[in-house]
N, C-alpha and C positions, 0 to 999 in steps of 0.2 A: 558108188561105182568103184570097182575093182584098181580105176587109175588113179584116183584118186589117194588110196590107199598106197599104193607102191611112190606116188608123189609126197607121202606124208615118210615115208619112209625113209626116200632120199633126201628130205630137208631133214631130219633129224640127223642123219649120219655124215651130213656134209655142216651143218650148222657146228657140230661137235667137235669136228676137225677142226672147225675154225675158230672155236672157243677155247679150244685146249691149244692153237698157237699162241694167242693173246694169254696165254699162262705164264708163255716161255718170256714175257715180257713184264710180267705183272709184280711193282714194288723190286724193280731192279734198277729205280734209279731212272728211266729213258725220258728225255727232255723229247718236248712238243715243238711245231712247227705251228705257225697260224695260218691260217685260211686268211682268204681276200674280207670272207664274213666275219672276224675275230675269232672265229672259233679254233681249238688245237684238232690237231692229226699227231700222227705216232708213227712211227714205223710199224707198230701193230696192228694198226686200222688197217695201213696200204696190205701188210701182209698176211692180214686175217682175209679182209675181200678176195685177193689174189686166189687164196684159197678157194672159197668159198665160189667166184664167178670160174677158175678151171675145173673145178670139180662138176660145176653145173654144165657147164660148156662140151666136155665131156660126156654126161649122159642124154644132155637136152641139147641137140646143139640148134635145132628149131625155134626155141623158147628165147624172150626175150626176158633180159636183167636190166637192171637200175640199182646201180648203186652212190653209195654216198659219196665215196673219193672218185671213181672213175667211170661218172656217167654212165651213160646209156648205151646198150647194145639191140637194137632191133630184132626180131625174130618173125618168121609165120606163122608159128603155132598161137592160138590161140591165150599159151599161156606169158607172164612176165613174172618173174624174181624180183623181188625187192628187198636190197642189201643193206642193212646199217652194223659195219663189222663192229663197232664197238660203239654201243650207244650209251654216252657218259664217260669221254675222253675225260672230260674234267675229272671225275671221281678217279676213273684208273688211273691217270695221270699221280693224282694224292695217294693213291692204295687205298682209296674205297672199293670195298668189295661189291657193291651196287652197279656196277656195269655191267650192260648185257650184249649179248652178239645176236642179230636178229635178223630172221628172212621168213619176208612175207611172200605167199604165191595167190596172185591173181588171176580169173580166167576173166574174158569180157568182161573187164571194168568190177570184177567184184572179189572181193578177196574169198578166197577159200580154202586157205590152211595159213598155217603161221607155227614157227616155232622161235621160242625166246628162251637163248640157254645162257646163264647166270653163272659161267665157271668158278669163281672165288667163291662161291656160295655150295655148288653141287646142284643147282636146281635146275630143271629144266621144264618149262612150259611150251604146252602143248595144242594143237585142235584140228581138225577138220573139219568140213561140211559136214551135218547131220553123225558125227562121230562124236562129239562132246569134246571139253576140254579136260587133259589131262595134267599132273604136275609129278614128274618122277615117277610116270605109271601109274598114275592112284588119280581117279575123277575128283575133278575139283568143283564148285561154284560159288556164284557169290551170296553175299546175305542175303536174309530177308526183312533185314531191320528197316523199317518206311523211316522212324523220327528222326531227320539229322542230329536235333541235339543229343540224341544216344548214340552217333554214326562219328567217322572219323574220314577225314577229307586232307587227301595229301597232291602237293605240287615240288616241282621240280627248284622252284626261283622264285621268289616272294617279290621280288624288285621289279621280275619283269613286267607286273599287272600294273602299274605305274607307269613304266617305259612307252607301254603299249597304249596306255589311255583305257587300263579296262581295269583302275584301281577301283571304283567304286562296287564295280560288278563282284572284286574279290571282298572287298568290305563285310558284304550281305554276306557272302557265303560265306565266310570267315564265323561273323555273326550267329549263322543258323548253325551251327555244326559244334557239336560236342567238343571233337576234340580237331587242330589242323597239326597236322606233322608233316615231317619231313623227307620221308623216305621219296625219294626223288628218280628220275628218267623213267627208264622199263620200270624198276621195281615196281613203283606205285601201282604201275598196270597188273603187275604181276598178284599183287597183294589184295586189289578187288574182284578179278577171277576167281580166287582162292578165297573168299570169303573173310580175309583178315581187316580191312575197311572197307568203307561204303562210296567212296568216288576219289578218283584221281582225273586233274585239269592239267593244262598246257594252256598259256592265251598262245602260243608261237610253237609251230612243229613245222618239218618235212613228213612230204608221207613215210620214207622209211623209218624216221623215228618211233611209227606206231602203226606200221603195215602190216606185223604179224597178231595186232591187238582186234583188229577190227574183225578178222576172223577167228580170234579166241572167245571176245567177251561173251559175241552170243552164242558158244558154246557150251559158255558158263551158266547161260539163264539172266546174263545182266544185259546192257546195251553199249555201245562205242560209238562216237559221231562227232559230229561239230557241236558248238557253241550253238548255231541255228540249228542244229535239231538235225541235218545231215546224217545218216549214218554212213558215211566214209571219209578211209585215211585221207583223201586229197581237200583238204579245207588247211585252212589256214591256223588251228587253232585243233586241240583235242579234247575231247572227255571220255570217262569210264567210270559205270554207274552201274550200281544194282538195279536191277527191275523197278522195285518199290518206290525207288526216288529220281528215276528221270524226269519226270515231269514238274519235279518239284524242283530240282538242280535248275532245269534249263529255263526256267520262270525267274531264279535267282542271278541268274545271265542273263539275263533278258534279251535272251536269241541273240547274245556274242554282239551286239551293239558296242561300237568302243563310244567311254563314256561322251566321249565329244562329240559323240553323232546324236543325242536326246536334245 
């Protein structure tokens, strides 16, 4: 539908704004603030979002947002935003270029666009409903490789699948899989739409942390969802999978059980 398209239009040119402020901050030195949760904020988070919810607020002012730093706005319309201005404070924080700025749009409870733009890098990922996913203009998707041990499988935190009691779950997967690296937060998402590995996991998310994935991946021709097999952002846990080996991933999970629960 025609709205749809002019909504993928506005997340791009509002997402962009807001990743090119967090430029004006990026490897210049700005010390973090902690959260109640341990996690940092930045001056950049607050004033990437700022961006990014008046720019929305301005042309949607019906539409409801969610974002990371500054909650929730209610709306009538149908639709909701989903803000995560800088996802991977910790890497920007160090001048990793691996942080992204990302808004997912929802209508009734189901994502149906997303863009995840990678400023330090130049990339930008893209999708809508029945439009496919795109990376800097050009169609992307994911493999078609089934064997993990010829597949590569990347996570954000090695530590946390321990923390969480879901160290054995990564053991197996660790196990079946060629190769595990590192490339960590969005990227990883970013890197199984576009066909470069075959699964990226989270045992611990927010939805914004992967609200604009859930309507890329299966743009891609891959899948997005919980640990249980879910396909959506609001679970407690994420994955990103080729086609060929979801079945096989979430058997390696065994349906997001944390190990203390067998």
């Amino acid at each position: 539908m025609a709205e749809l398209d002019t909504l993928l239009d506005v997340a791009l040119d509002v997402t962009d704004r807001a990743a090119r402020t967090t430029l004006g901050y990026f490897r210049t030195g700005v010390r973090p603030d902690w959260k109640e949760d341990a996690t940092p904020v930045t001056v950049a988070d607050r004033e990437a979002e700022t961006v990014l919810r008046d720019a929305l607020a301005r042309r949607f002012p019906d539409h409801g947002v969610v974002g990371e730093e500054f909650g929730e706005t209610t709306g009538a319309a149908p639709y909701r935003w989903w803000i995560d201005p800088i996802d991977g404070t910790k890497a920007f924080v160090r001048g990793v270029p691996l942080y992204a700025t990302l808004l997912g749009l929802e209508r009734d409870g189901v994502m149906v666009a997303g863009v995840a733009s990678f400023p330090a890098l130049g990339e930008t990922l893209y999708a809508a409903q029945g439009r496919g996913a795109h990376l800097n203009g050009r169609p992307v998707a994911v493999s078609d490789v089934a064997d993990p041990a010829r597949s590569a499988v990347s996570t954000t935190d090695v530590g946390r699948f321990e923390e969480l009691g879901r160290g054995a779950a990564w053991a197996r997967v660790r196990a079946a899989y060629g190769e595990r690296v590192g490339w960590s937060d969005a990227y990883g998402y970013l890197l199984v739409a576009s066909g470069r590995i075959e699964a990226m996991l989270d045992p611990v998310i927010a939805p914004w942390d992967v609200a604009p994935f859930a309507a890329i991946l299966p743009e891609a021709g891959g899948w997005f969802g919980t640990w249980a097999g879910d396909a959506t952002p609001h679970g407690a846990d994420a994955l990103a999978v080729n086609a060929a080996q979801r079945d096989t991933l979430l058997a390696l999970l065994d349906a997001g059980r944390p190990d203390a629960a067998r």
